[in-house]
N, C-alpha and C positions, 0 to 999 in steps of 0.2 A: 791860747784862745780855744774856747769848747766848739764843737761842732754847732753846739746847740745856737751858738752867735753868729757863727757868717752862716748857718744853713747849708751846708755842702760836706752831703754825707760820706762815710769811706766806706761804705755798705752798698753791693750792687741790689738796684731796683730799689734803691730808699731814697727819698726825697723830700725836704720842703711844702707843705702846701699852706701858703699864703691865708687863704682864705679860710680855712680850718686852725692855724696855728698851731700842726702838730704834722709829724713825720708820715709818711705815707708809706705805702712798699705795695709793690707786685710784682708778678713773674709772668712772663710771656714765651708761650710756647707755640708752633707752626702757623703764625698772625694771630691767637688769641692771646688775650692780655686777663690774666687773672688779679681778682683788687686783694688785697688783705687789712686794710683797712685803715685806719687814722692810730697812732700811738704817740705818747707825750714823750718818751724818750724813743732814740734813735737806733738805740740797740733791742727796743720791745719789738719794732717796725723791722728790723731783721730777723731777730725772730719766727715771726709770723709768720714770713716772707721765708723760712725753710720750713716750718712747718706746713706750708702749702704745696712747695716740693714734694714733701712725703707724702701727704695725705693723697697727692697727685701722680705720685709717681714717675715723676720726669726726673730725668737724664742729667743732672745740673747740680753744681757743688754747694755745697752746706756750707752756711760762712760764721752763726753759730753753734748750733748745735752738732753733735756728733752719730756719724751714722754709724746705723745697729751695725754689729759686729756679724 
């Protein structure tokens, strides 16, 4: 069964959102919660969601992409 059917992602900080009908992701760091946005598939939404790492610079592991050497 796809993720995309029960909604229950295996990507931290990606999630379901009902209302939108498309994946969601963000990353929270010392109580701030940063958004990245709405994607149709679940691995775009992680994505995003390390790309926001980087561009931010926090402390926090990459789930796809790969960090610069």
């Amino acid at each position: 069964m796809s993720n995309q059917n029960n909604r229950v992602s295996k990507y931290i900080g990606v999630g379901w959102n009902r209302e939108q009908q498309k994946w969601r992701s963000s990353v929270s760091e010392k109580g701030v919660k940063y958004d990245c946005g709405y994607f149709d598939s679940e691995r775009d939404a992680a994505k995003a969601r390390d790309r926001k790492i980087l561009a931010l610079g926090l402390n926090k592991p990459l789930q796809i992409l790969k960090p610069a050497a």
